[in-house]
C-alpha positions as CSV (number, residue, x, y, z in Angstrom):
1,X,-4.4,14.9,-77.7
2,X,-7.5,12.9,-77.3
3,X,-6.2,10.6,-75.3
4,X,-4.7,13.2,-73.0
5,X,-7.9,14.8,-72.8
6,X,-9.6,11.8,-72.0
7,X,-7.2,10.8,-69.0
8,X,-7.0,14.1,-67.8
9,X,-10.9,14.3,-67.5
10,X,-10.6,11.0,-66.0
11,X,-8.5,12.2,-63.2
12,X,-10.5,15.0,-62.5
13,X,-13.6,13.3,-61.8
14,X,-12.2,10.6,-59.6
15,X,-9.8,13.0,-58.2
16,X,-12.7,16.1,-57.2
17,X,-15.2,13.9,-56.3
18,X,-13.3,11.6,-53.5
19,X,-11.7,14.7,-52.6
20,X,-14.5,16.6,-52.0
21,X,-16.6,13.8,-50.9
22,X,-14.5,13.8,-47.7
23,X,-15.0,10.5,-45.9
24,X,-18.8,10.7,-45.1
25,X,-18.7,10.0,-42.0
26,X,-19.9,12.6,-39.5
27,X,-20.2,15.5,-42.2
28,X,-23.4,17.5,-43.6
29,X,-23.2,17.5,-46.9
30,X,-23.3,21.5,-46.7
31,X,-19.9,21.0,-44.7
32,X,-17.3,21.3,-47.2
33,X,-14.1,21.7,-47.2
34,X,-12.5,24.0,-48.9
35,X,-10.0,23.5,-51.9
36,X,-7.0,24.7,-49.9
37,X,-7.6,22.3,-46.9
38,X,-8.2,19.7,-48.8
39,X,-5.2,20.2,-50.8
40,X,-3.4,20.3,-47.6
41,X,-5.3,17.2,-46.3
42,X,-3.9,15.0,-49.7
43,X,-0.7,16.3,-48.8
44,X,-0.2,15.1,-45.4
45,X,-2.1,12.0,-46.0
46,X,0.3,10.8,-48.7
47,X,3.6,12.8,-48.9
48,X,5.8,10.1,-47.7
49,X,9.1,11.6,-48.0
50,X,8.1,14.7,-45.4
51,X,8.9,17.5,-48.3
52,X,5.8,19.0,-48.1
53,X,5.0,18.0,-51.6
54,X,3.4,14.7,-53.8
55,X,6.2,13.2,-56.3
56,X,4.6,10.6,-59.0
57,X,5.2,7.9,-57.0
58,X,3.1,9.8,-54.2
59,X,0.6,10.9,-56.1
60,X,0.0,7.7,-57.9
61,X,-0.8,6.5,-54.6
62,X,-3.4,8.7,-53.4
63,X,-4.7,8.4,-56.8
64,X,-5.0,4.3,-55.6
65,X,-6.1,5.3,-52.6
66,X,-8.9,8.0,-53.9
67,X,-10.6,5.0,-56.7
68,X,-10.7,2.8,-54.0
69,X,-12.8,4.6,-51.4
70,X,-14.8,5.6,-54.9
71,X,-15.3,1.9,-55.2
72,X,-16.6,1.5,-51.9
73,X,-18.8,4.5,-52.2
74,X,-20.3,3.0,-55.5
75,X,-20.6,-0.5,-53.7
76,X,-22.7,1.1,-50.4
77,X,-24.8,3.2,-53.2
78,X,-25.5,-0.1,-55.1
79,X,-26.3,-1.4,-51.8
80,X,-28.9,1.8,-51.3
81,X,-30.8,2.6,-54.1
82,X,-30.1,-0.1,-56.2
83,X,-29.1,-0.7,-60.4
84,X,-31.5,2.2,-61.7
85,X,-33.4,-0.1,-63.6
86,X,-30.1,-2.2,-64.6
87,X,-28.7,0.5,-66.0
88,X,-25.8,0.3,-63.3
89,X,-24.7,3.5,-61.4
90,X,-23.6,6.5,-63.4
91,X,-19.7,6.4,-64.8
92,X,-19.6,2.8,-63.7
93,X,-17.6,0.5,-66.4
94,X,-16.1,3.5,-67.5
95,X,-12.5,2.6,-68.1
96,X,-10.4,4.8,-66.2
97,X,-6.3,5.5,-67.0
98,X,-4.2,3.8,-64.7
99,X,-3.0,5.9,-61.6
100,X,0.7,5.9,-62.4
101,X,-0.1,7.3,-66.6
102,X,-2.4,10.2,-64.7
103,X,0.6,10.9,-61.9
104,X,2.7,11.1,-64.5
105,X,0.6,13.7,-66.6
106,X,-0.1,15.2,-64.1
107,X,3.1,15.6,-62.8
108,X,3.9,17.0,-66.3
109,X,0.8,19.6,-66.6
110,X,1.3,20.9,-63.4
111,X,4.8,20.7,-62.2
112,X,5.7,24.7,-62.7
113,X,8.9,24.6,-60.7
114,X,9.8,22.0,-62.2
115,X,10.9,20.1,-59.0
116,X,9.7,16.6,-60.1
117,X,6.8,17.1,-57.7
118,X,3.5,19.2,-57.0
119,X,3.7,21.1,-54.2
120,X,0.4,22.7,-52.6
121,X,0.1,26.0,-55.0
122,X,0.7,23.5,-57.9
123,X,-1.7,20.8,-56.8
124,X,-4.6,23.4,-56.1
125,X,-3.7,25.1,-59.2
126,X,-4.4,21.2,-60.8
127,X,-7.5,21.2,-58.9
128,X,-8.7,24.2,-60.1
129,X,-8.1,24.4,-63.5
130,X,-10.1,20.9,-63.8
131,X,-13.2,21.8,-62.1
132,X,-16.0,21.8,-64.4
133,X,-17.6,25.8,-65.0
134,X,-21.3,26.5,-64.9
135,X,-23.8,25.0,-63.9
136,X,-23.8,21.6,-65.8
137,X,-20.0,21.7,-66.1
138,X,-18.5,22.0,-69.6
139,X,-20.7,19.6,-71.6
140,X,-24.0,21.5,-70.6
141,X,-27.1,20.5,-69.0
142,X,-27.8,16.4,-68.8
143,X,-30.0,15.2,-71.6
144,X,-34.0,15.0,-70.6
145,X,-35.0,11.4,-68.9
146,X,-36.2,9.0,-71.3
147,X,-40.1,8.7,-71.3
């Protein structure tokens, strides 16, 4: 159950924050989408077999896709501001599950119809349920900066 936990908080994180991220070009960072368009965005972008709809094998992808432009986020911040006093940038070296283990949880979780694939309803229904609530997410507020 741990272990599912883990990889489904794993997911969610890389998953939210590329999504919502958008591709930072040309965007105010007050411009957001919302969770339906962007649903509809990962949809079209990687719903190869036209069905409206992301099987495993689709979703794995845009999973792929999603860590990579994380990665090359995390590169231009290193680039910007630096290690934070070697310290790295936050949730970097965090071992992450593989894409096609989280597609297939996923896939399993969310999957209501049981069609083998998440269509829009069930992917924003993913989305949703895995958004962290309040105002410092589930864990509560970050610890105090070291002095």
């Amino acid at each position: 159950m741990n272990t599912k936990l883990l990889i489904m908080s794993g997911l969610a994180v890389t998953f939210i924050a590329s999504t919502f991220a958008g591709s930072g070009e040309g965007r105010k960072s007050t411009d957001r989408r919302s969770p339906e368009e962007m649903v509809a965005r990962i949809i079209v972008k990687n719903d190869t077999n036209d069905d409206s709809a992301l099987n495993v094998e689709e979703l794995e992808g845009a999973i792929v896709k999603m860590q990579e432009r994380r990665k090359e986020r995390m590169a231009k911040m290193r680039e910007q501001f630096g290690d934070r006093e070697g310290k790295g940038l936050r949730g970097e070296g965090r071992k992450r599950p593989e894409p096609a283990e989280v597609a297939e949880i996923w896939i399993t979780e969310f999957d209501f119809d049981e069609s083998g694939s998440l269509d829009g309803a069930e992917l924003l229904e993913a989305m949703g349920s895995m958004r962290p609530r309040g105002p410092h997410g589930e864990n509560g507020p970050p610890p105090p900066p070291n002095e």
